[in-house]
N, C-alpha and C positions, 0 to 999 in steps of 0.2 A: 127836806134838808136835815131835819132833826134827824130822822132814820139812818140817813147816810153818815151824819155826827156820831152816832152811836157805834159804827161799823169799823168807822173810822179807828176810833176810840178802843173797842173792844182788838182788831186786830194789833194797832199797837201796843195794849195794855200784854194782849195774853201769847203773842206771838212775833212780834216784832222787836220789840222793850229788849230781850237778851242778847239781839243782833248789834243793834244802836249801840248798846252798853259796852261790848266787847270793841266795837269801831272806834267810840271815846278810846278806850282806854288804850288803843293801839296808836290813835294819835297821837295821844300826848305819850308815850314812847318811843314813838320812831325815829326822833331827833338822835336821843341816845344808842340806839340800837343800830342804826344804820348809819349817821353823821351826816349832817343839812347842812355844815355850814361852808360859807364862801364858796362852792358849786359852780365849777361850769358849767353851759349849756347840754353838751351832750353827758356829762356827771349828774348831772339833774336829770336828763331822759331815761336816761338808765335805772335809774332812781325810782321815777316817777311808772314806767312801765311795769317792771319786776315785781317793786311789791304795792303800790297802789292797787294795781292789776285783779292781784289776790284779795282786794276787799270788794273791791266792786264784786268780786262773783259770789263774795260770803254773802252780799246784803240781794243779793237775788234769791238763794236760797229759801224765803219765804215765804217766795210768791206763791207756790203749791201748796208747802207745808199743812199750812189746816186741812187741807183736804184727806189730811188722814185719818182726822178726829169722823168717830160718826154724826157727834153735833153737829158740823157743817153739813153731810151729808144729809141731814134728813131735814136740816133748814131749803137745801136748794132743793130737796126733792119735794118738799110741800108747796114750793114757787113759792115762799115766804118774801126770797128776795131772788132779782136774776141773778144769775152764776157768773155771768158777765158782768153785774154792777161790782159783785165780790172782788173777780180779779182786778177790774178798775182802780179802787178802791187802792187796794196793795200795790200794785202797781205803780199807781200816784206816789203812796209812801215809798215805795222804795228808791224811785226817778227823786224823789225829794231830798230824801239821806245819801243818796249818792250823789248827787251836785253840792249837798250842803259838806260832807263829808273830801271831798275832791278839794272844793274850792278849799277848805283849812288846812287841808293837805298839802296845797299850794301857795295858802298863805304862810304856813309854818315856812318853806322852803325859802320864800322871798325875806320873810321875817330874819333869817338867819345868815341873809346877804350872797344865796344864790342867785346866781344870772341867770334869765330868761323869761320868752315872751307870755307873760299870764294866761293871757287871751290865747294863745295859739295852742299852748301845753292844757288848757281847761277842755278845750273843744276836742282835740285830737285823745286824749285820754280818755274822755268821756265815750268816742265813738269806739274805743277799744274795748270799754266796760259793756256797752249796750252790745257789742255784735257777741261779747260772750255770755253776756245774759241773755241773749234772744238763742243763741247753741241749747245753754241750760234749759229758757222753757220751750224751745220744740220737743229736746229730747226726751222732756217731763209725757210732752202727748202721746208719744209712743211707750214709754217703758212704763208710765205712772208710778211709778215710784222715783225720789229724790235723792238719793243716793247714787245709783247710777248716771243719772242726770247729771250731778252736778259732776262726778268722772269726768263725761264727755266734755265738757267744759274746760275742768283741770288738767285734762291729759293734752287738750289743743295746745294751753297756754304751756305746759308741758315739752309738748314737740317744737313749738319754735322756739322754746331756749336750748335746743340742742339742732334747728335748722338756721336757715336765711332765705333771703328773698328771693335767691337764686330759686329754691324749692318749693314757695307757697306764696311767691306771686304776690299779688296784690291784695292778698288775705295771711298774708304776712302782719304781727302784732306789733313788732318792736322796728316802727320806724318814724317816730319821732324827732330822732337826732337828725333827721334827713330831710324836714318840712316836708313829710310829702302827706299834701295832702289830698291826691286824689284815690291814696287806698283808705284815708283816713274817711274820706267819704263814702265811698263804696262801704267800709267795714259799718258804718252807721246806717247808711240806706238798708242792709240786706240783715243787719240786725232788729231795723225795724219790721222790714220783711218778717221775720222767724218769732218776731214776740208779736202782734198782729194776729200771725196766722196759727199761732197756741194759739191764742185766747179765743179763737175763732174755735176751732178744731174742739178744744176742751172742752166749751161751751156747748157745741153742738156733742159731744159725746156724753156729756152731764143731763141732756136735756133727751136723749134718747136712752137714757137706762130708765 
């Protein structure tokens, strides 16, 4: 447990810490930048889709990241620690700051006397964040590099603000205003599909170099 404290500890201190910091700080701006207050339903989805969206896939971006220092590298290549506890680990944080992040997201909104249901806009958000964090780390396994990666991600969230449902089905992003929640689930199930099967794939390509 100490080990895994220290892991913990170390990736938030040296590689997490400047994501979190930028997230505050967009928080407590977006009141002003964007306007929270008195909000309809579908003014809040719209809201809550477009640029919440854009932080959920900032704070995935560090799921790889270290992996570009040679420090990591020659920690997982000595089996110091599995590669798999590593991504774990980040993983956890980042599922962490993204719910804790989300949720004040959505308490600023209600804080400010927009309408709408907590519970239904937390979940359904939350499965929009996770299917394009699960795009950014499949795409990480193939290209290994994060930059591109995270492209693939931004350019999805990209195409369907210039498509609709009509076009991308039930992996369509922005359908919130619509309660539907049977793409909202789909987009969560097959996001856990794509992060799963990174960590799986990584993992075994980390463990064969």
């Amino acid at each position: 447990m100490e080990k895994i404290n220290k892991l913990n500890l170390y990736f938030f201190r040296f590689h997490y810490m400047p994501f979190v910091l930028v997230t505050i700080i967009f928080l407590l701006l977006f009141p002003f930048l964007f306007g929270a207050e008195y909000l309809e339903s579908a003014q809040t989805a719209f809201i809550v889709e477009r640029v919440f969206t854009i932080i959920g896939i900032f704070l995935f971006i560090p799921l790889y990241l270290p992996d570009t220092q040679k420090e990591i590298v020659a920690v997982v290549r000595a089996k110091q620690t599995s590669y798999m506890i590593l991504l774990l680990i980040r993983l956890g944080q980042i599922l962490c700051m993204g719910l804790i992040a989300l949720a004040l997201f959505l308490g600023t909104l209600k804080f400010n006397h927009s309408q709408f249901n907590f519970q239904v806009f937390f979940f359904a958000e939350f499965a929009t964040v996770f299917f394009l964090g699960g795009l950014l780390s499949i795409s990480y396994t193939f290209f290994h590099h994060i930059i591109p990666s995270t492209m693939i991600a931004v350019m999805y969230y990209v195409m369907n603000m210039f498509s609709n449902q009509k076009y991308l089905g039930p992996f369509y992003l922005f359908t919130l205003a619509e309660n539907d929640w049977e793409s909202k689930i789909l987009l969560f199930l097959v996001g856990l599909f794509l992060i799963v099967s990174s960590v799986l794939l990584t993992t075994y390509q980390r463990n064969s170099v």
